[in-house]
LOFI-950917 format. One record per atom (N, C-alpha, C, CB): x, y, z. Coordinates in steps of 0.05 Angstrom, whole numbers, plus 5000, padded with zeros to 4 digits. Atoms other than C-alpha are relative to their C-alpha. Glycine has a CB too. Example, Ala and Ser with C-alpha at 12.3 -4.5 7.8 and 13.67 -1.06 7.14 Angstrom:
LOFI-950917
501849765000;524649105156;501850245000;498050015025;498449764999;527349795143;498550225014;500950094971;
end
This chain:
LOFI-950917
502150204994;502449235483;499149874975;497650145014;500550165024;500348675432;498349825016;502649874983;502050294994;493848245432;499949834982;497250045005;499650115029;492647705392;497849834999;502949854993;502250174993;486447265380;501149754982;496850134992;497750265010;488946585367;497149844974;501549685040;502950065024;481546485320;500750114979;496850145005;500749855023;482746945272;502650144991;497650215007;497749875014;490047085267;500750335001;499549954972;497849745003;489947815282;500850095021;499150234988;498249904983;494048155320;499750394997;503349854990;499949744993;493648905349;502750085016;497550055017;497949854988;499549365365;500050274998;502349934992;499949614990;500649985397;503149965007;497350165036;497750005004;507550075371;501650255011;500249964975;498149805003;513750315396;501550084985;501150005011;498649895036;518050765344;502849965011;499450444983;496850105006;524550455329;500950104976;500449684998;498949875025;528350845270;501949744994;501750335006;498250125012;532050335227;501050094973;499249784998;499549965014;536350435173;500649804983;500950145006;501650205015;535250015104;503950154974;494850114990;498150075024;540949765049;499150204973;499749654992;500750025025;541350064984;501149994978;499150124997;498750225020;542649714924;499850024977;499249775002;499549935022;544549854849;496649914978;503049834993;502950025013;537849894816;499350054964;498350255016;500749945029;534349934745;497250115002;500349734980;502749935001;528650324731;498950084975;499650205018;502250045020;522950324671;498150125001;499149814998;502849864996;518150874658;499649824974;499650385000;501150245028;512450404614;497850195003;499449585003;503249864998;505050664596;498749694989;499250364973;501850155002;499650144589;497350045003;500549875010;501849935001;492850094573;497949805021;499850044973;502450184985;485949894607;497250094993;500250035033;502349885015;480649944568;498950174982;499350065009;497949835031;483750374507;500450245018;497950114959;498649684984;485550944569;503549865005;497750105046;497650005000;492550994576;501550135031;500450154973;498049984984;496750914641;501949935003;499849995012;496949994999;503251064669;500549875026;501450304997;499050204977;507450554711;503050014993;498749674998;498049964994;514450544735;501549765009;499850175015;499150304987;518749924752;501750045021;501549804980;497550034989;524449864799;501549705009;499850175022;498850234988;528949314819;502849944994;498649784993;497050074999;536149014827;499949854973;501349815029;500150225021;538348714765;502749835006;499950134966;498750174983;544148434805;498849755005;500250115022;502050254982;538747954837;500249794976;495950105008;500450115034;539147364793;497349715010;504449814982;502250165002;533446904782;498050134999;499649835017;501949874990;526347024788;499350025029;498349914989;500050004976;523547384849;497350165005;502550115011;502849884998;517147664881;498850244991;499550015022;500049755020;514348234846;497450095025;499049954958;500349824988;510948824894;498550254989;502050035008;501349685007;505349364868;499750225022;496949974990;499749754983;505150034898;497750264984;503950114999;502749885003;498450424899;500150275011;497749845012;499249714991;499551194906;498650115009;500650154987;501749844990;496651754943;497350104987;501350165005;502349925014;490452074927;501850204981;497450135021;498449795011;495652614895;500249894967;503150035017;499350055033;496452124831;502749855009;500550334975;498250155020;502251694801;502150255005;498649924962;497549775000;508052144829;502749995010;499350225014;497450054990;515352254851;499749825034;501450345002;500150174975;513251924919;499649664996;497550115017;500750284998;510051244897;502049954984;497149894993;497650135007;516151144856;501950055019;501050074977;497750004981;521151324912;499449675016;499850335025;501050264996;517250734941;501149744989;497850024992;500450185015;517650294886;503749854998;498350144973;497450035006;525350404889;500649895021;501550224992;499750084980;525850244963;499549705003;498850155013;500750234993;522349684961;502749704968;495550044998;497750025014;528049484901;502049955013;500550194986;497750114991;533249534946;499149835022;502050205007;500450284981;530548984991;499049784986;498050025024;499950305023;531048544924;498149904991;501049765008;502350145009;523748564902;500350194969;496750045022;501149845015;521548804839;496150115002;501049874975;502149794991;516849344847;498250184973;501950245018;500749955033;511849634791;498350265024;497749674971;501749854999;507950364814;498650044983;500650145006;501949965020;502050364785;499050234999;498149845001;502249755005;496950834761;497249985003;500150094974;502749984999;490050934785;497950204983;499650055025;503049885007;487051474755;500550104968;499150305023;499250025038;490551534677;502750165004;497350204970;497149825015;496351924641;499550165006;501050044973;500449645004;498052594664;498950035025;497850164974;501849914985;493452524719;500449985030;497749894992;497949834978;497952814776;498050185015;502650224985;500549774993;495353284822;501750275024;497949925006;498549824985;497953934858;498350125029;500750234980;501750014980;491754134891;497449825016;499450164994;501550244984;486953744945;497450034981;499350045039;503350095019;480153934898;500749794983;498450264976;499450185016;484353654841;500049645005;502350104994;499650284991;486252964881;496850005008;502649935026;502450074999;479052914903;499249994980;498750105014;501249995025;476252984837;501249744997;500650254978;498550265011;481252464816;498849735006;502749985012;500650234980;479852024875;496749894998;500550135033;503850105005;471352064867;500549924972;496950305002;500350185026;472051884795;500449774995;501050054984;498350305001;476551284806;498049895014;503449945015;501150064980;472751074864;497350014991;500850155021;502649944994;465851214837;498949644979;498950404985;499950175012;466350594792;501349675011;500950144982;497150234981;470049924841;499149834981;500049855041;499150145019;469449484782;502750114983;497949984985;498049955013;473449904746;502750025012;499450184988;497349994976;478250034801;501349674994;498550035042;499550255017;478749274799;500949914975;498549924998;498849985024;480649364729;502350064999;499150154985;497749785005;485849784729;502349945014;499350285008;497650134991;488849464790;500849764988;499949955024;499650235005;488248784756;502450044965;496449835000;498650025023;491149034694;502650095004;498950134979;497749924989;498049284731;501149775007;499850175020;498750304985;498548614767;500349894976;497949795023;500150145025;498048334695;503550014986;497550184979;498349885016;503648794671;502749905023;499050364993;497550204976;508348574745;500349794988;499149905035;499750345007;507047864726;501949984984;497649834986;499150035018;509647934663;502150084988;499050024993;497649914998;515948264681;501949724998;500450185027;498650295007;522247754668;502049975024;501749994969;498250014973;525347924729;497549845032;501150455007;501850004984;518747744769;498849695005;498250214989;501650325003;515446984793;497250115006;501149715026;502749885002;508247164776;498249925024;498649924974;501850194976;505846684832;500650125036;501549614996;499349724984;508647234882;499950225001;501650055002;500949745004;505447824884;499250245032;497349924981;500949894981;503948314943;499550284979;502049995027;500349665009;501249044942;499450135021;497850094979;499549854982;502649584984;498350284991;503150005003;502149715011;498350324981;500750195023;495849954999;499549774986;498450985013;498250255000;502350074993;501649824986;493251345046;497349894977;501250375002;502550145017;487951294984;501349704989;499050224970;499350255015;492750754951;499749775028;503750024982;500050274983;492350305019;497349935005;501550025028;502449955002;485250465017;498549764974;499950334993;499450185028;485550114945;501249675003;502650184982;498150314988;489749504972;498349855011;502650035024;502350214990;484449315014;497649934991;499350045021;502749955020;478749424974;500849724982;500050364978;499450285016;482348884928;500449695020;503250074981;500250364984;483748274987;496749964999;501549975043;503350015000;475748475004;498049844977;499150304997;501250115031;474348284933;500849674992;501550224974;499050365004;478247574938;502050054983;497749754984;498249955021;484047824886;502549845022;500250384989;498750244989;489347334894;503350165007;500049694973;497149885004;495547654921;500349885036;500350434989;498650104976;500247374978;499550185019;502849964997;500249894975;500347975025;499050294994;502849985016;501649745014;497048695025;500850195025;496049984992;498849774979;499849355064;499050204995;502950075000;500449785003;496849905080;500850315021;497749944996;499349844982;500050585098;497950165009;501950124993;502249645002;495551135129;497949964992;500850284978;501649995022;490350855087;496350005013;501049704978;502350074992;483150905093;499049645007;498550134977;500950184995;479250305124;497549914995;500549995017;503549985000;472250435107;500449814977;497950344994;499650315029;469849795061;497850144986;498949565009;501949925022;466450005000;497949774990;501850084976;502050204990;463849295005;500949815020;499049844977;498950124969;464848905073;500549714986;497250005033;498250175007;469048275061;498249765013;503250055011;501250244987;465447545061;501449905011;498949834988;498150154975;468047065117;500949794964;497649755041;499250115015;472146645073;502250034973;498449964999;499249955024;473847105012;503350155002;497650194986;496949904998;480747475035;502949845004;499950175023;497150114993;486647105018;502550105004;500549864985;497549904989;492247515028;500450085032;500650224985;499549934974;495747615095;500550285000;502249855013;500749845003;494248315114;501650145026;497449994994;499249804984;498348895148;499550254997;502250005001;501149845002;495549505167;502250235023;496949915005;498849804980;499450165192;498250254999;503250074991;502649734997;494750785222;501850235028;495649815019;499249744970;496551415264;497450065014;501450384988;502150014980;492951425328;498550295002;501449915028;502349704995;490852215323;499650024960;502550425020;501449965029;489152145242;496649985004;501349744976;502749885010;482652465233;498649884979;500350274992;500950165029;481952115166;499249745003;502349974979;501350194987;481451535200;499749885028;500549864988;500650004974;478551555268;499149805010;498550165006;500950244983;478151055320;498049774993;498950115021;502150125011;471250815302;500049844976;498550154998;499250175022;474050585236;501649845000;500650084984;498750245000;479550225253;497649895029;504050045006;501050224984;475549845308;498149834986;498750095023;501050175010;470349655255;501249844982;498250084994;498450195013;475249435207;500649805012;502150084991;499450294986;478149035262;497449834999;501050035033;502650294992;471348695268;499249864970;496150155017;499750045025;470748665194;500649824988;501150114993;498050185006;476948285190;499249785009;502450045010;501550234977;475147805250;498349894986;498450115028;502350195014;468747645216;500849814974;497650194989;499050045024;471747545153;502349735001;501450304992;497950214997;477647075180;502550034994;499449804987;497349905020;482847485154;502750035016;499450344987;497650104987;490047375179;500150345002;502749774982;499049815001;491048085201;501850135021;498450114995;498749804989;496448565237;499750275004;501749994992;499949734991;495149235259;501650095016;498150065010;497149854982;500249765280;499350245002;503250014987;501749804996;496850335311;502750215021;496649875018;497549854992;502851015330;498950145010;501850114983;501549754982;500051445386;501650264997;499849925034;499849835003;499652075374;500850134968;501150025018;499350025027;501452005299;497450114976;500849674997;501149795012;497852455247;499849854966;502250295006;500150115029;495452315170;502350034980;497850114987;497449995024;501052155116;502549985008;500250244984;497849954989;505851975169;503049944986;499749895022;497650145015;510751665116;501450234985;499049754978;499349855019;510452255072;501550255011;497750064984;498649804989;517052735082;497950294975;504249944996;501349665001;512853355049;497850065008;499650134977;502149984987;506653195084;500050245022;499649755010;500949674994;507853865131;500250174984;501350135019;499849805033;509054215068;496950054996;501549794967;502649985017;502254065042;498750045027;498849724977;502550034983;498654015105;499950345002;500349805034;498949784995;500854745123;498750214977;503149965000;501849865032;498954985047;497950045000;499849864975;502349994999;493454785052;497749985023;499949874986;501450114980;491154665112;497649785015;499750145002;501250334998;489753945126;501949905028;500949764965;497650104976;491953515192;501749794994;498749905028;498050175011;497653205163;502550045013;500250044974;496850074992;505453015187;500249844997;501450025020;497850224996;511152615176;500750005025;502450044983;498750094973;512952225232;502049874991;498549845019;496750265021;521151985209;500049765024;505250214999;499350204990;519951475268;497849764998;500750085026;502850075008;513051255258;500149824967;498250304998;500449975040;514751255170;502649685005;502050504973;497950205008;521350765180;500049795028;503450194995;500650154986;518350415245;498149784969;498350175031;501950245030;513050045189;501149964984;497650064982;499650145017;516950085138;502049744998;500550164987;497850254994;522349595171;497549735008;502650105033;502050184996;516349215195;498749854974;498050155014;500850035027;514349195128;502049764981;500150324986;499850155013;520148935107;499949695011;501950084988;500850294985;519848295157;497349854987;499250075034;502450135011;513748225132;499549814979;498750164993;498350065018;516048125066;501349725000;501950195002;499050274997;520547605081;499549795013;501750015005;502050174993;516147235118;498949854978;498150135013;503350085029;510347195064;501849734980;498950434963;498750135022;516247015014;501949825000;500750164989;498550204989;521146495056;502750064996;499349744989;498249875007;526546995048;501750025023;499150214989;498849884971;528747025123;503049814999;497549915033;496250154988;536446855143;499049785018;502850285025;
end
């Protein structure tokens, strides 16, 4: 089922899971560290160096977990569908976590400051731009669970980026979005039984948006659970006991959606 309000550009789906399978393509990858504010973070590149010319460049905003083997598996994926991709760092060097106090700690510190957040993302997009593989005037950013949380927090703010994705991610606005200020076109993926973010939140986001004017897509997976992208998400949920799963139809239903998306934004389509 898909609605669509022809005012405001967005569109609601209560998706069916289609498993696709995705190219992959001789890659280069760049661990870099950079600063923001004399603190020191770590960022990761990926991309085809096959690809020739310049081409749209793609940030990737990680779990509450930290700057880890996942948001670069990401960064690489989104590589082989010929972007270059930069995973950033939200919360500094080193600053990984294993356990959920640890990532909360992480997460309230980052978070307790959204200027600086703003910082930190703005100084990553700085460091994409200025890749030589990259056309600076093409930018998207993609997040996951806290990082999609992060993604929107930045269109909310007016930060100038073509399109913004969020997996799993929180919806709650840390400040609600003026009508006018969100220029990027906005895709949103949520599992319909995530606890993390329950009904009530995506419906006010949707209204959020609406008010706001914001071109948005929502893709809502019934019965679908927090971190559906992430293959060790029953690992951890289980550990620790959190309501978390991977859904593999749910995780590569969006991310093919994702990449359409993609080539949309960027005039890439066959």
């Amino acid at each position: 089922m898909k609605t669509r309000s022809s005012l405001t550009g967005i569109s609601i789906i209560v998706a069916a899971l289609l498993a696709t399978a995705s190219a992959h393509a001789e890659l280069k990858t760049e661990s870099v560290t950079y600063d923001v504010n004399g603190e020191s973070f770590s960022g990761y590149f990926a991309y085809d160096d096959e690809v020739s010319g310049k081409r749209p460049g793609i940030l990737v905003v990680h779990e509450w977990w930290g700057h880890n083997t996942f948001a670069r598996k990401q960064a690489e994926r989104l590589a082989d569908m010929g972007y270059t991709a930069f995973a950033l760092d939200m919360y500094g060097s080193g600053k990984v976590a294993q356990h959920p106090d640890d990532a909360m700690a992480f997460m309230k510190a980052a978070m307790s400051n959204p200027d600086a957040v703003e910082a930190r993302f703005m100084a990553a997009m700085s460091v994409l731009q200025k890749h030589p593989t990259v056309n600076p005037d093409q930018i998207a950013a993609q997040g996951y669970c806290f990082g999609g949380g992060v993604v929107l927090n930045m269109a909310r703010r007016g930060v100038d980026l073509a399109g913004v994705v969020s997996f799993h991610g929180s919806l709650a606005a840390a400040s609600t979005a003026e009508p006018g200020t969100i220029k990027p076109r906005i895709q949103v993926y949520t599992g319909g039984d995530d606890s993390f973010v329950p009904a009530d939140q995506v419906g006010a986001f949707v209204t959020e948006m609406q008010t706001a004017g914001a071109a948005l897509e929502l893709v809502s997976y019934p019965g679908v659970k927090h971190s559906f992208t992430s293959p060790g998400a029953d690992a951890l949920g289980k550990q620790f006991d959190m309501p978390l799963a991977y859904n593999a139809e749910a995780a590569e239903d969006s991310w093919d959606r994702t990449g359409r998306f993609y080539d949309e934004l960027f005039g890439q389509e066959d």
